[in-house]
C-alpha positions as CSV (number, residue, x, y, z in Angstrom):
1,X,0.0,0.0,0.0
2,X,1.5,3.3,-0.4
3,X,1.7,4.8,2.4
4,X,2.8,8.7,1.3
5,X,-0.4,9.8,3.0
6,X,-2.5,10.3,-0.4
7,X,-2.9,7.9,-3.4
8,X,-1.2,7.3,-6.4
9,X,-1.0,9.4,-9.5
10,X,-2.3,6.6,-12.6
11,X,-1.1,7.7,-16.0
12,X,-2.4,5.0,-18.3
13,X,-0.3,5.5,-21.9
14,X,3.0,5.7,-19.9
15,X,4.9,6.4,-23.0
16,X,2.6,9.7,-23.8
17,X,4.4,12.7,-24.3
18,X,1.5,14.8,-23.0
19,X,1.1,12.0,-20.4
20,X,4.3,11.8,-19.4
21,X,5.0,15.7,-19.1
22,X,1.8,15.5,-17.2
23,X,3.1,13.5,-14.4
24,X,6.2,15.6,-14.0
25,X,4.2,18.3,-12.6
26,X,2.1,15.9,-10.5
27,X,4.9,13.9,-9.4
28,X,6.7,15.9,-6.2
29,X,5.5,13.9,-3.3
30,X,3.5,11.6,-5.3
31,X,3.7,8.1,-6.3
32,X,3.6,7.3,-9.8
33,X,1.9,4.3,-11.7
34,X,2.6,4.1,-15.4
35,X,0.3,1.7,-17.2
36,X,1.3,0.7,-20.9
37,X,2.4,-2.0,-23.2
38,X,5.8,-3.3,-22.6
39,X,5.7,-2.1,-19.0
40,X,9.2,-3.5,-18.4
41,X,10.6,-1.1,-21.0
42,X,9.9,1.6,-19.0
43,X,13.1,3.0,-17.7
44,X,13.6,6.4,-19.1
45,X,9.9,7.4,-18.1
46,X,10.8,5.7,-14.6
47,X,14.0,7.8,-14.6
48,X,12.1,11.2,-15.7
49,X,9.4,10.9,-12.9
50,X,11.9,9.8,-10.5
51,X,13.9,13.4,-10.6
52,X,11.1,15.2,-10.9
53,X,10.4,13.8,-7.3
54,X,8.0,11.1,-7.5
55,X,8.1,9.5,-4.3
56,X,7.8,6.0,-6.0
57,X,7.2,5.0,-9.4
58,X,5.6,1.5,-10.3
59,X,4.7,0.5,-13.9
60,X,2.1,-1.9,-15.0
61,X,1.4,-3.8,-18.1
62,X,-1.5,-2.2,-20.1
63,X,-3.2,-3.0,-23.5
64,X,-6.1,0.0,-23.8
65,X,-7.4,-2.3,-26.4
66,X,-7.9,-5.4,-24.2
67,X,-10.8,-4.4,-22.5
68,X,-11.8,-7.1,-20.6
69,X,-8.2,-6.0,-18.7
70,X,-9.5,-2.9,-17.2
71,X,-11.2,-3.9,-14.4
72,X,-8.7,-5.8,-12.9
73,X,-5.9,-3.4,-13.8
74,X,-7.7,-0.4,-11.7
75,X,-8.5,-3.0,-8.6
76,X,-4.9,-4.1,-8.6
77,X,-3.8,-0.4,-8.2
78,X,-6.1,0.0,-5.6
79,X,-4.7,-3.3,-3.4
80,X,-1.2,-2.1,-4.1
81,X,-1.0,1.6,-3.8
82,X,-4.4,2.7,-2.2
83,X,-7.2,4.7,-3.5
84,X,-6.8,6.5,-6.7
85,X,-6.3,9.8,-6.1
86,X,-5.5,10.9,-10.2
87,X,-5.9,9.1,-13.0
88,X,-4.8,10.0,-16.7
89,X,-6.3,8.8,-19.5
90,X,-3.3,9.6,-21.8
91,X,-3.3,6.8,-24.8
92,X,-4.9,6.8,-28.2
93,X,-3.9,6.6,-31.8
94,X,-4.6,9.2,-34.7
95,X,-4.9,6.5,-37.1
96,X,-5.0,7.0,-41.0
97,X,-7.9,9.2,-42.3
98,X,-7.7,7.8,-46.2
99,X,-6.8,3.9,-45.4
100,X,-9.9,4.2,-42.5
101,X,-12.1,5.6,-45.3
102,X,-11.7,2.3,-47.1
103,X,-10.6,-0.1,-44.4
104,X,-13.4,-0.6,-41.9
105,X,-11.4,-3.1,-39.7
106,X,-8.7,0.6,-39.4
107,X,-11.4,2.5,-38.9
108,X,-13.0,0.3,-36.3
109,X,-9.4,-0.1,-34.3
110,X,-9.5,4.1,-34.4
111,X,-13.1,4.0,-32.5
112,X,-12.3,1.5,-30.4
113,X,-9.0,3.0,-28.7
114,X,-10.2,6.7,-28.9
115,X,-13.5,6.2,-27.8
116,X,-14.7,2.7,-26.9
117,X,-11.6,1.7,-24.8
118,X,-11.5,5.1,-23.0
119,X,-15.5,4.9,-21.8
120,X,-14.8,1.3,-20.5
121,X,-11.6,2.5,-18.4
122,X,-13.4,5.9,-17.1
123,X,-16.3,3.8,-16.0
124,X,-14.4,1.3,-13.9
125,X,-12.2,3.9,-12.5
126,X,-15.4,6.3,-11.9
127,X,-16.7,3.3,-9.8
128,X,-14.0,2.9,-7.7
129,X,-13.5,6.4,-7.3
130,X,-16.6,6.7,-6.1
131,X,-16.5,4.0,-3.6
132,X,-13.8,5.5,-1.8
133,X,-15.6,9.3,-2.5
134,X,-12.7,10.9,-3.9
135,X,-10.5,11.6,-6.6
136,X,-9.8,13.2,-10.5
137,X,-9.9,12.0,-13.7
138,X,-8.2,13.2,-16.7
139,X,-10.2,12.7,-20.0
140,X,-8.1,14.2,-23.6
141,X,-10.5,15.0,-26.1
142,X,-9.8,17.6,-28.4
143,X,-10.7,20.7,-30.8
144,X,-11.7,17.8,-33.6
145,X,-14.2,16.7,-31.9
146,X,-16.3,20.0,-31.5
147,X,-17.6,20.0,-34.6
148,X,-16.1,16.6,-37.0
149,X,-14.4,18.2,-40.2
150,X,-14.7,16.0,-43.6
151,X,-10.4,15.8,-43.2
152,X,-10.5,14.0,-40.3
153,X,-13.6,12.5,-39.4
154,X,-13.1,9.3,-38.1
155,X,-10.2,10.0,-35.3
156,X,-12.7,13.3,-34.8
157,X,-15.9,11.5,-34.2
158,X,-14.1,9.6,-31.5
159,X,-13.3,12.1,-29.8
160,X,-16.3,13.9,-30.1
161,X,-18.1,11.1,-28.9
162,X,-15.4,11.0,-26.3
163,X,-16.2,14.8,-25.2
164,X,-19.6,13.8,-24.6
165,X,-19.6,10.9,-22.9
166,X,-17.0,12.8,-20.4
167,X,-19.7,15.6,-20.1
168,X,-22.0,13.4,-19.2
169,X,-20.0,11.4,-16.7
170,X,-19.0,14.5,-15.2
171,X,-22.7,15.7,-14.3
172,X,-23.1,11.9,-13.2
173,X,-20.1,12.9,-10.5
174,X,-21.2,16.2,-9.5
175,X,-21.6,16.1,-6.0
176,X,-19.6,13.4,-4.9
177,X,-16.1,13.4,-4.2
178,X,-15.1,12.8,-8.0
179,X,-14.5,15.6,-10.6
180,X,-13.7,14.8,-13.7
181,X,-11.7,17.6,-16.3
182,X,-12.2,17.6,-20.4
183,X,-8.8,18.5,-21.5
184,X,-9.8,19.7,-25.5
185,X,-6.0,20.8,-27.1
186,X,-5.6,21.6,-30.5
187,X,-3.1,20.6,-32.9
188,X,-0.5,18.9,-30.4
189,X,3.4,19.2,-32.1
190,X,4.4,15.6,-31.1
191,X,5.4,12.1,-32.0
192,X,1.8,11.4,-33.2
193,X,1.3,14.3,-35.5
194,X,5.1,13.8,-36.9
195,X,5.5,14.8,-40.6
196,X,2.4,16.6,-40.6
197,X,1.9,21.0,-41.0
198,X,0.9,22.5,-37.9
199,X,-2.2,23.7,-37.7
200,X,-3.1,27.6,-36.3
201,X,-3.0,27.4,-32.3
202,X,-0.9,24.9,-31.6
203,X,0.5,23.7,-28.7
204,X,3.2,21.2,-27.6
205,X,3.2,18.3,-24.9
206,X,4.6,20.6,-22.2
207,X,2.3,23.2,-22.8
208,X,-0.8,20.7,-22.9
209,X,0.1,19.6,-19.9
210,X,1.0,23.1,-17.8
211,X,-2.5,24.1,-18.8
212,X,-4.3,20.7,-17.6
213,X,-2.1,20.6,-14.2
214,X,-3.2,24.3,-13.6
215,X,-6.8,23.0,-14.7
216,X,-6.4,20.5,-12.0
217,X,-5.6,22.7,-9.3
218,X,-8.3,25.1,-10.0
219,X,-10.9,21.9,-10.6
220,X,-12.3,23.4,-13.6
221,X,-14.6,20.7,-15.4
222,X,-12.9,21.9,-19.0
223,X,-9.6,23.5,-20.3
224,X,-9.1,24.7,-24.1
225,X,-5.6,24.6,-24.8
226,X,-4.7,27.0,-25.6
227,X,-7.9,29.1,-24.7
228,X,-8.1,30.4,-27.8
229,X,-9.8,27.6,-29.3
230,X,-12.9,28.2,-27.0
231,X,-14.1,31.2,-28.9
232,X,-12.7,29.3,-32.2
233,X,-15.0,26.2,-31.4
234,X,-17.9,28.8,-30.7
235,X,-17.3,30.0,-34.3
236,X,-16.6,26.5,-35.8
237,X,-20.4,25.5,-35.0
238,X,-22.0,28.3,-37.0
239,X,-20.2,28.2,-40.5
240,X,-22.2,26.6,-42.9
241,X,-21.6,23.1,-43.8
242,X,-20.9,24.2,-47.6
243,X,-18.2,26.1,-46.2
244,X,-16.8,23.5,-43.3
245,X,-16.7,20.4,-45.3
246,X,-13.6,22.0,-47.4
247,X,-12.0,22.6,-44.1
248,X,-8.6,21.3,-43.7
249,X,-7.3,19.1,-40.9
């Protein structure tokens, strides 16, 4: 058990770059759990979180695709380290917009990771979170989901259907001793989007994660990162569809 005086910080996607930069800044005093694939290959993450003074780190093996893992993964955190005090929903893939428009089977494996493997792992952690009455969850969605562009639309319905499951979780929360924060970046400059042009208003892992750590502390329910994109969004909604449909990534 840990025994730090609070609960663990859960960052599952240990090998995130927004994830990881995340637990830097939640890390003094803190222990750590990364949960990802190839747990034992962990070291430099382990290292990172180690100087930023993490009391303890501990890493798991975690496939978000493997749902029927889950459950057990969040209970096991629970009878080694204590209650959950944050957890991070750091993983998903961007996928490929023109094979998915072709390829169901891609398209599919882009739902299930953005979207369906995320609402299984917020559930089970939302329910043991609220059984011990406390805690914060971390949900990424992002400005693609706000309203789905024609460039993008599979990774973006995911995450819009992401954003509002999250909303609605949240309201399912208020009250208790759960709060749950939407995290909606823009363009992130990063591993995933490597090769590609960066889009107006972007941001990079670091700054993603300053503005959701600040989030955190404040317990706002959403961020914008940067906050521009809030009044952008607003915008976004009202343009016709003759007009967004030509709209680029």
């Amino acid at each position: 058990m840990d025994d730090t005086g609070a609960g663990p910080v859960l960052i599952l996607g240990g090998r995130s770059e927004i994830g990881i930069e995340l637990a830097r800044l939640l890390a003094p005093g803190a222990t750590v759990v990364l949960a990802a694939r190839k747990a034992d290959h962990l070291d430099e993450q382990v290292a990172a979180l180690t100087a930023a003074g993490a009391t303890a780190v501990h890493t798991r093996e975690f496939d978000a695709d493997d749902l029927a893992s889950h459950g057990p993964l969040v209970d096991a955190v629970v009878a080694d380290h204590g209650p959950i005090a944050t957890a991070v929903l750091a993983f998903g893939i961007l996928g490929d917009q023109s094979r998915a428009e072709t390829d169901a089977a891609h398209a599919v494996a882009v739902v299930h990771t953005d979207y369906v493997a995320q609402v299984s792992m917020l559930t089970h952690l939302a329910a043991a979170m609220r059984e011990a009455d406390n805690g914060r969850l971390v949900v990424f969605s992002s400005i693609a989901g706000a309203r789905v562009r024609r460039a993008n639309y599979v990774y973006g319905s995911a995450k819009a259907g992401l954003d509002g499951f999250a909303s609605g979780l949240a309201d399912a929360l208020h009250g208790t001793g759960v709060k749950l924060l939407i995290a909606r970046p823009g363009f992130v400059v990063g591993r995933m989007t490597q090769g590609m042009d960066p889009a107006p208003l972007s941001s990079t892992p670091a700054q993603v994660a300053k503005a959701t750590a600040r989030a955190l502390a404040k317990g706002r329910r959403t961020v914008w990162i940067p906050w521009a994109l809030g009044p952008a969004a607003a915008v976004m909604r009202v343009l016709p569809q003759s007009v967004w449909r030509r709209m680029p990534r």
